[in-house]
FIVOKE-361985 format. One record per residue: residue in three letters; y, x, z of N, C-alpha, C, O in turn. Coordinates in steps of 0.05 Angstrom, whole numbers, plus 5000, padded with zeros to 4 digits. Atoms other than C-alpha are relative to their C-alpha. Last residue first. Layout:
REM residues N
ALAYXZYXZYXZYXZ...
***
This chain:
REM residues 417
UNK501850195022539851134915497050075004495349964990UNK499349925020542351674974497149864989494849874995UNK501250215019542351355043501450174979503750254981UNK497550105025544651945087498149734988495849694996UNK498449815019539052035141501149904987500649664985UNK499150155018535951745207501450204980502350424987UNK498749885017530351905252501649894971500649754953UNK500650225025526151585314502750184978504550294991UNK498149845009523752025377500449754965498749634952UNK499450135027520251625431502950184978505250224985UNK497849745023516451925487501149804977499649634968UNK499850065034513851545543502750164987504950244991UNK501249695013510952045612500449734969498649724952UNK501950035018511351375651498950264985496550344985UNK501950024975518451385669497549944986497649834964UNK499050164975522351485597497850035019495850165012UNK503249914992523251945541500749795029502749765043UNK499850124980528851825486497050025003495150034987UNK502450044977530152185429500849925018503249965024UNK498850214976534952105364497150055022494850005014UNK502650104984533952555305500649945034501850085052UNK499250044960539652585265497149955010495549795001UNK502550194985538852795178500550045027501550255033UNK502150175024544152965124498449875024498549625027UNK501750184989550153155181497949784975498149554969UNK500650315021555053535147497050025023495950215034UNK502349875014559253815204497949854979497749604977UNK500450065032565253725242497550154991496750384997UNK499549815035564453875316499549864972497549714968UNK500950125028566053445378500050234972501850334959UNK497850135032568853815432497949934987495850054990UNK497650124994565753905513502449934974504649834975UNK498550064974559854235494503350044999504850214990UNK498350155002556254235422502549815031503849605033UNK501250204992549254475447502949715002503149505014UNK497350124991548954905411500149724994499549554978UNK500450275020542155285423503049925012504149955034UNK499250055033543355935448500249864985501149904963UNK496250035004544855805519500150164972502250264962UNK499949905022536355755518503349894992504049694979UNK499150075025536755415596500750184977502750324983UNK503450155001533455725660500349814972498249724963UNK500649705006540656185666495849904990493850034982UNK502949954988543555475669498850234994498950254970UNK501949995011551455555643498150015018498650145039UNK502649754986556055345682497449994986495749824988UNK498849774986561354805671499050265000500550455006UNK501549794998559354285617502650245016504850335009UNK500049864973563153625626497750195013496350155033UNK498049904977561853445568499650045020497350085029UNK499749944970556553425515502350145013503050375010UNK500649724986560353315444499349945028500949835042UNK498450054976560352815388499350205022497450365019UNK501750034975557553105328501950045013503750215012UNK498449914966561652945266498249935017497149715018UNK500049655004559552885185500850165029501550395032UNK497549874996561752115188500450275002502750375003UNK498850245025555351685153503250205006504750234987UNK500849985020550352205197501749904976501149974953UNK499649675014554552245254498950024978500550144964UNK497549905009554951505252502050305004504350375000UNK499150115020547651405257502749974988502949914964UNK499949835014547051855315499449894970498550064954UNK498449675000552051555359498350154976499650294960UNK498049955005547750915346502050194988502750224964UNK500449985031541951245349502449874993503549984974UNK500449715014544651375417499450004970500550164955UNK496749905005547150615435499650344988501150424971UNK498350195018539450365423503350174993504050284972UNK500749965021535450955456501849824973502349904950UNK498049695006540350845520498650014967500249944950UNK498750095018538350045522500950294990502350324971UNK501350265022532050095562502050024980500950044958UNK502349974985536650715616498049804971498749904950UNK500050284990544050625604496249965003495649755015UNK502650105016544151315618499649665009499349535029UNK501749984987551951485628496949954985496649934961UNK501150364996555651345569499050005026499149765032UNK497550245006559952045564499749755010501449635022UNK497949934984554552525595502949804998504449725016UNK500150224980549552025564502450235022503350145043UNK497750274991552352205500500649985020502949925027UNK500750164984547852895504502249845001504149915015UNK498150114975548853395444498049775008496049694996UNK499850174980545853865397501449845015503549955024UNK497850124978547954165339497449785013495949625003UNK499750304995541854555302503649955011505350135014UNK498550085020542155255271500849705006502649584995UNK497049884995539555515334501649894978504049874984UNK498650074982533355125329503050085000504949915000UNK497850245015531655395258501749805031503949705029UNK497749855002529055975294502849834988505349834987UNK499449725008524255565322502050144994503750145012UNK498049935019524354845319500250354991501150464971UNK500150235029518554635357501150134979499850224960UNK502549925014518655175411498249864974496249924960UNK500649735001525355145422497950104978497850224957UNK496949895030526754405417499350324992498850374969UNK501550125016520054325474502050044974501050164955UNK502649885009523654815511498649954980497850124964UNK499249815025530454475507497850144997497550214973UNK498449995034527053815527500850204991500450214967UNK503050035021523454165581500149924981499050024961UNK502049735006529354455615498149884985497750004964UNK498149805022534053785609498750264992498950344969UNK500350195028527953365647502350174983501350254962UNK502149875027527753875701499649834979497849904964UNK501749734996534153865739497450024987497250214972UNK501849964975536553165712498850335000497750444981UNK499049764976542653185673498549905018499549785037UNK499250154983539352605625502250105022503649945035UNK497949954994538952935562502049805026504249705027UNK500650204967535252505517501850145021504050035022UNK502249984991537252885456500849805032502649705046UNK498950124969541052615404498850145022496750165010UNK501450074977539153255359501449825016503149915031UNK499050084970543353405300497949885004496649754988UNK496849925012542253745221501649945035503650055044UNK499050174982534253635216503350155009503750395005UNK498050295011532353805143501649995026504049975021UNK497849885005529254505179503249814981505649864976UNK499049924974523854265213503449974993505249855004UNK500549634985521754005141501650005032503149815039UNK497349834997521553205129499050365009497250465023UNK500349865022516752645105501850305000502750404980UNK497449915020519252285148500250084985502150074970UNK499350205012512952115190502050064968501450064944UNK502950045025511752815196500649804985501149814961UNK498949855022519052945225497749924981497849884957UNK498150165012517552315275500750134973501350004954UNK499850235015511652615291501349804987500349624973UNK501549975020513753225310498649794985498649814961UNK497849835019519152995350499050064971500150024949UNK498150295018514352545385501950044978502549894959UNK502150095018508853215396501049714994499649574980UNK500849805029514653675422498149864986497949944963UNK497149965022517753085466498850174970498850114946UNK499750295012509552985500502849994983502449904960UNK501950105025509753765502499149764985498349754962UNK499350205022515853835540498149984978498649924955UNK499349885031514054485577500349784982499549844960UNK497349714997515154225649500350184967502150314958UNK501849805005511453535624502450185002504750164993UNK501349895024517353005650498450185000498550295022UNK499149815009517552765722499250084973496850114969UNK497649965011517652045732500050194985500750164962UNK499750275004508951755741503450034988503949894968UNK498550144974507352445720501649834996503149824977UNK499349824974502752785668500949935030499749985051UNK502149874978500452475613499050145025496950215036UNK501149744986506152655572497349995019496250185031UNK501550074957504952025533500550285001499750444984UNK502749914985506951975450500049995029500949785038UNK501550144967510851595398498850215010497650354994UNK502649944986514051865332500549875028502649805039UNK500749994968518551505290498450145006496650154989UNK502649934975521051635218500749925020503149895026UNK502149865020525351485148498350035024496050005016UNK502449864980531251025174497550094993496249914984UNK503249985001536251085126498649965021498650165036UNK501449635004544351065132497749844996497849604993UNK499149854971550950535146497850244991498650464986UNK503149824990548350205079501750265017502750475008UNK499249724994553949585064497350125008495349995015UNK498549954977550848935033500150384995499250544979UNK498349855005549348694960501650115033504050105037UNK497550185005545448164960502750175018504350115035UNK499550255015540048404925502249885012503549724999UNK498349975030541749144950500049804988501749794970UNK497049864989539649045030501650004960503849924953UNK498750274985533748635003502450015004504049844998UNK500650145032530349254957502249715011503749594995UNK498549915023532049685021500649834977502949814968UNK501349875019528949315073501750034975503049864963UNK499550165026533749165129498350194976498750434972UNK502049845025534649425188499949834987500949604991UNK501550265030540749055228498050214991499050434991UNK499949905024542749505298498049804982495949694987UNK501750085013544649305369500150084967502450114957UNK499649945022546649725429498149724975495849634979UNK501450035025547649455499500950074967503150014957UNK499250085020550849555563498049884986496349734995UNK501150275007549949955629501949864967504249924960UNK497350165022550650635661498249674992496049574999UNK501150295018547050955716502249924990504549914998UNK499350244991548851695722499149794994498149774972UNK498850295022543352125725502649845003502549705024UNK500850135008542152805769501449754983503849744977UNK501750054975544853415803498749654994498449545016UNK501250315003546753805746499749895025499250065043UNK499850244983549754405775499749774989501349604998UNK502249874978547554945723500149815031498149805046UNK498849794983549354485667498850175020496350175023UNK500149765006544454215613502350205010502950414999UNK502949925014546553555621501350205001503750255003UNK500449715025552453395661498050124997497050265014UNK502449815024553352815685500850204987502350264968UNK502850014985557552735751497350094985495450244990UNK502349715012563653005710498149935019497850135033UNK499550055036568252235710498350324987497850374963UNK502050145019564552105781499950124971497950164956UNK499549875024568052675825498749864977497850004959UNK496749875009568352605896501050044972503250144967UNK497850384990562352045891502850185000504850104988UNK497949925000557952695862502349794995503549714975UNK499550144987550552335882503350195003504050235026UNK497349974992548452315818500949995020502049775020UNK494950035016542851925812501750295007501150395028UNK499649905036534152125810502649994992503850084972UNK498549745006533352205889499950044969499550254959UNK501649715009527851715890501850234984501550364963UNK502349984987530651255936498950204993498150385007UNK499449854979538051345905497450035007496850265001UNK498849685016535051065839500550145030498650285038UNK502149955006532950355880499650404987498050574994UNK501649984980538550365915498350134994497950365002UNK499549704986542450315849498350135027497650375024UNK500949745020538049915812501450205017500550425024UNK503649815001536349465878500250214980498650404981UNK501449854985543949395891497650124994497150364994UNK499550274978547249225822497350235026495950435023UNK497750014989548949615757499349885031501349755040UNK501449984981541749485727502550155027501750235049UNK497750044972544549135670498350005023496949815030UNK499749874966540549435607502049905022504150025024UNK497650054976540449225535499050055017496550095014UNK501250064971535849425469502650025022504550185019UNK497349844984537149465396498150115031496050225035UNK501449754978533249175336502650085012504850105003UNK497549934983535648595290498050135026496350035041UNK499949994977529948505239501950105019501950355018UNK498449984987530748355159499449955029499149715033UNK498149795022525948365108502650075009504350184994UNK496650174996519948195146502450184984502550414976UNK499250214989512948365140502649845008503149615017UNK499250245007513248785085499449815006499249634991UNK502750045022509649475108500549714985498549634974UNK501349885020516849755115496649974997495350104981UNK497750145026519949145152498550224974497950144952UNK500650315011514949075204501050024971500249894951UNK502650015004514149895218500049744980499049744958UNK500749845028522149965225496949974984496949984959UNK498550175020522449385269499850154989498350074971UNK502950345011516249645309501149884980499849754963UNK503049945005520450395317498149754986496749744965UNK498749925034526950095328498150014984497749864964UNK499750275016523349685388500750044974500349904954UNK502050205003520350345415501049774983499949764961UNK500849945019527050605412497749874981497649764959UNK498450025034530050115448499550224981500950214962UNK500250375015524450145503501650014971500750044949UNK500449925022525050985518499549654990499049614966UNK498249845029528450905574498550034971500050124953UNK498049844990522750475611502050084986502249974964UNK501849654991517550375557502250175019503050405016UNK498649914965519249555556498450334996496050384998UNK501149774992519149335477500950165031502950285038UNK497649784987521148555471497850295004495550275011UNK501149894976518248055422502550265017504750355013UNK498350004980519847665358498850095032497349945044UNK500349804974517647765298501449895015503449785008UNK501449745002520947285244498450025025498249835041UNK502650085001523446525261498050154997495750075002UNK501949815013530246655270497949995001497450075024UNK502250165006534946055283498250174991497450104969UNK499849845034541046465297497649804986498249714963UNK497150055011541746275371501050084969503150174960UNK499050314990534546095382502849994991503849814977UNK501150095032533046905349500649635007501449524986UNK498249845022537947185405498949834969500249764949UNK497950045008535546845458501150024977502649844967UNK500150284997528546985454503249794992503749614976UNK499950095030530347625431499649765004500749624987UNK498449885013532747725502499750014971501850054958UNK498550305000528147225540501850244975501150194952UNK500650105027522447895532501349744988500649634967UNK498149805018525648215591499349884968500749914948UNK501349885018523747605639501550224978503850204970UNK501249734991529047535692498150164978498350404973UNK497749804998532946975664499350195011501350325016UNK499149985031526446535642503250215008503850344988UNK502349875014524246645714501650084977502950284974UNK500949714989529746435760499050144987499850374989UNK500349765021533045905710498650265015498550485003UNK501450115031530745265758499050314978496850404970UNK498550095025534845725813497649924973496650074956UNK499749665019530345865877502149794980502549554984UNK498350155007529845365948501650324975502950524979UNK499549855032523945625976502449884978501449754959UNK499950215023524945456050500850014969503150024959UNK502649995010524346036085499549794988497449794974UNK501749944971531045956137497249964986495849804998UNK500450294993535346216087497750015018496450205027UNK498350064988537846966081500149745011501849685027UNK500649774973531847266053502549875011502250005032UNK503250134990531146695988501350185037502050045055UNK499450234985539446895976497149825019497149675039UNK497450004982537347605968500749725013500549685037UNK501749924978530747445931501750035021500949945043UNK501950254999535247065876498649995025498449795039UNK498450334991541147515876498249835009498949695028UNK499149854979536148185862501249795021500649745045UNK502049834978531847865821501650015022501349855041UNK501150254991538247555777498650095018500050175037UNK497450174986541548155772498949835013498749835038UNK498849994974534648555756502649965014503150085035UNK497550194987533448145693501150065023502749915034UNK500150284992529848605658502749975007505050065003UNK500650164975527249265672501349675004501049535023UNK502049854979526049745614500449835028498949895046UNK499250014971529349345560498550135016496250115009UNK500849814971527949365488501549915024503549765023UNK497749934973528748805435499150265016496650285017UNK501949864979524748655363502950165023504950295018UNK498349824984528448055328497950235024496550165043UNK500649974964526647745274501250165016503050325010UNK497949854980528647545199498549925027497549705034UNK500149685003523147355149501250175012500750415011UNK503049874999521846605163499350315001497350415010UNK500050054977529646495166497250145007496950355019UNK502250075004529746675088500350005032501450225037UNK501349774991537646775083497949804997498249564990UNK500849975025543046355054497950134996497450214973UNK501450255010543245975115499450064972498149914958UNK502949975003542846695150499349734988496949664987UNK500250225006549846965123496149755002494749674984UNK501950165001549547585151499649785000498449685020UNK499550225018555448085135497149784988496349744965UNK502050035016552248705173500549724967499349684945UNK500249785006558448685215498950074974500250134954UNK497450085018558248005228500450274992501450224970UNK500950215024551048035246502150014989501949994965UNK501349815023552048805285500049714978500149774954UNK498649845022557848395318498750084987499650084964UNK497850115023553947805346501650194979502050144955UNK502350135021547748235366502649884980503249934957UNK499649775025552948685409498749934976498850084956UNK497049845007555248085450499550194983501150224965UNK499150175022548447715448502550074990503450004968UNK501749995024544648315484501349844968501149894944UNK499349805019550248375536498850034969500050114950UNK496650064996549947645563500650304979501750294957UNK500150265021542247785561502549944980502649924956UNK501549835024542948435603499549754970499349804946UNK498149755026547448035642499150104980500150064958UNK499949734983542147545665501750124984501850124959UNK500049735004542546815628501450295015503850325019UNK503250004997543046105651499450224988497350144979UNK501650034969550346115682496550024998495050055017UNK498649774977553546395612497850025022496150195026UNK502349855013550145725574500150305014497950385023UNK502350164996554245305624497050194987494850224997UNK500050004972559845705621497149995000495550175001UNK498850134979560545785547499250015026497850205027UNK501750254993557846315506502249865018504149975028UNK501749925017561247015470498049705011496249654995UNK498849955028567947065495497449934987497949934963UNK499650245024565246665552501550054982502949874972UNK502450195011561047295575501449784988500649724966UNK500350334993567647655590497749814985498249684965UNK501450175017567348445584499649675025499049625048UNK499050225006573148805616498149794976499049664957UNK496950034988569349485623500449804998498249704993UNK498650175023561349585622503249955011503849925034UNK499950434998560049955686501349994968503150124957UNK499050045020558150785689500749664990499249554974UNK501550065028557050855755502249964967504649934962UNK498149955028560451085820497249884979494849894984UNK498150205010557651005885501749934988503749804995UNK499150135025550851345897502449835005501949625017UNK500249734999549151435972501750134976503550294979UNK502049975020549950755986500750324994502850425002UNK501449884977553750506048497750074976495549984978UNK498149874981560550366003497650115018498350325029UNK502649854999556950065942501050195020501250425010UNK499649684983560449445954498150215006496250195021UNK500749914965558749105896500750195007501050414997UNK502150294997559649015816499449895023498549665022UNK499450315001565749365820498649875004499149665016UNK500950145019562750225821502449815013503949895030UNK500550114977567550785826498749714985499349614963UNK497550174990568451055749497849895031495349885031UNK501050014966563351445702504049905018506349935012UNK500350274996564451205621500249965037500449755049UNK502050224978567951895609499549705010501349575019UNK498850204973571851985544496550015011494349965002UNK501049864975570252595496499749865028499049955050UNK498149914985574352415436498950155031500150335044UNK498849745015568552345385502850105025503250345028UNK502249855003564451835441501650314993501750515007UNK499649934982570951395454498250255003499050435019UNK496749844989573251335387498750165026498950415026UNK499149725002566051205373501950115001502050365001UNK501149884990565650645423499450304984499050504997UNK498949854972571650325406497950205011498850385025UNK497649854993569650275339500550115017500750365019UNK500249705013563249975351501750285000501450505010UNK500750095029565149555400499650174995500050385007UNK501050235005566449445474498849944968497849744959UNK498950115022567750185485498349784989496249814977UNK498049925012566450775536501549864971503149964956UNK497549904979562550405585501750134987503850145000UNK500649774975558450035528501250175019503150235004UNK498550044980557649445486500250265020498550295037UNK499349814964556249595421500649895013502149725005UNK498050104979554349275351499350185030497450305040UNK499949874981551849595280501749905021504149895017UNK497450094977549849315217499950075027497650055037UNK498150155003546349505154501849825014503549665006UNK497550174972542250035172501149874981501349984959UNK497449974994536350215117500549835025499249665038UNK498450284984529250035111502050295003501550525006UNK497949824984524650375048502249805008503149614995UNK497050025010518849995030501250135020500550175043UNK499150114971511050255050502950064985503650274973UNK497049895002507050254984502049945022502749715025UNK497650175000500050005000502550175000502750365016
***
């Protein structure tokens, strides 16, 4: 069977450095921090208390009250960046095949607003189960295309990919799969996150994985510094149109870039900590280039995962190292999530993002708030700190690795005829 070639054709954001596309590569190429004291709660007896928060976003720009009150943020966010990639994408779906459009989602945890609110108010009554009708259906992570394809009338695929951080790739990944063996000819892929709230933060403090630099939020991340001291949490959502090529040109839409590969794999190793030599990254990477049809040496920028965790930043550049070889050094690297924080299910989404419009704009956005070099870090690879560089940008390779030991690396290039 001949597997069709899927393009981008629309792109939406919500994220701590920029409610839209636009705003969010302004904010990316310029260097802006998303980290800020948190709002959502008083995170005053928490260890953690800065995050990266979505800014001035109003759910009834995008639903009314009533529809608002029966959906979890992460939901609320999912339909805010879904709407723009459609108007974006210029998606007329009554002129469309309904039957052939779907929606594959990521999330790595859901509805934890609701959860958190729900069990909170349960623990404060006198045991009398008295829950919200919507408890469930607004917690599940798989409501999020649910939503999304009800409010569009989509009738495709429809499911959600949970691999921890690495979910919205995963989901790129299945929507890329559907559309190039010609199950569908159009799927809206992304993935959202709102874990902003006690149990995510708590929960993170517990196992010593945040940030805990509260004197100093707007440089808390810093990948591949020598003072990392762990993640910020961020929150949002990315969403992106695929579209089978032959489809994307009958009716004549814009082509943002290619998507040509994924790889998948397991470190196998430990329930958080990555493989200390990145061998599950080195064997997703490699499969995404296989997929692709591609040399080591096509690849032009690295998203990389890039959490500023003490050993998850070492084993990704290892695994880059010993993959790439000499051609490593020729790369640009960078880490968003020093800018975005890690929106965690939804980060794989907003990064291919970023690295879908380095590919269409010739510019890698730049890890910031680099102080100190790691003497346990290859400070030969560039790693594009604290400026943005010009550069042609033919092919991006986007990774994300989440709890679990999951790997997901997915790859985009120029669209040329």
């Amino acid at each position: 069977m001949e597997l069709k070639r899927v393009v981008v054709t629309g792109l939406g954001a919500l994220t701590p450095i920029g409610n839209t596309v636009p705003a969010y590569w302004e904010g990316l190429i310029n260097g802006v921090s998303g980290a800020a004291p948190i709002t959502h709660f008083d995170a005053s007896k928490f260890k953690t208390q800065f995050a990266c928060e979505v800014k001035g976003f109003d759910p009834h720009d995008f639903m009314d009250r009533k529809e608002a009150r029966k959906v979890d943020p992460f939901v609320q966010y999912a339909i805010a960046s879904t709407d723009e990639a459609v108007k974006d994408a210029g998606l007329d779906f009554d002129q469309l095949d309904r039957n052939r459009i779907g929606v594959i989602w990521g999330s790595g945890i859901g509805g934890l607003t609701t959860f958190t609110e729900e069990v909170a108010n349960f623990s404060k009554g006198d045991g009398t189960p008295r829950f919200n009708p919507f408890f469930i259906p607004k917690m599940l992570v798989d409501i999020a295309p649910g939503h999304i394809s009800m409010r569009h009338g989509l009738r495709g695929p429809n499911f959600s990919a949970v691999s921890a951080c690495a979910s919205a790739t995963n989901a790129m990944i299945d929507a890329f799969t559907y559309i190039r063996m010609g199950r569908a000819d159009i799927i809206i892929t992304g993935g959202s996150e709102a874990t902003v709230n006690e149990a995510g933060i708590g929960g993170f403090n517990a196992m010593h994985a945040l940030s805990t630099r509260n004197d100093d939020p707007k440089t808390a991340s810093r990948p591949f510094d020598k003072d990392r001291d762990g993640f910020v949490s961020g929150e949002g959502s990315g969403a992106i149109i695929l579209e089978s090529l032959e489809h994307a040109l009958a009716r004549g839409a814009k082509i943002y870039a290619e998507i040509v590969g994924g790889g998948m794999s397991a470190d196998a190793h430990h329930i958080t900590a990555s493989h200390p030599e990145g061998l599950g990254a080195k064997l997703a990477m490699t499969m995404a280039i296989q997929d692709a049809g591609l040399d080591f040496s096509d690849i032009d920028y690295i998203n990389v995962h890039g959490t500023s965790t003490p050993v998850g930043d070492v084993s990704e550049t290892k695994a880059i190292v010993d993959l790439f070889g000499e051609n490593a050094y020729k790369l640009n690297i960078s880490s968003t999530k020093s800018m975005t924080g890690h929106l965690l299910g939804a980060a794989g989404a907003v990064e291919a993002i970023a690295s879908i419009l380095s590919v269409q704009n010739d510019i890698v956005p730049p890890t910031i708030n680099h102080f100190t070099d790691d003497p346990e870090i290859d400070n030969r690879l560039n790693f594009t700190f604290n400026t943005a560089q010009k550069r042609v940008v033919d092919a991006a390779l986007s990774n994300t690795f989440g709890f679990g030991g999951h790997n997901a690396s997915v790859i985009f290039k120029k669209y040329k005829g």
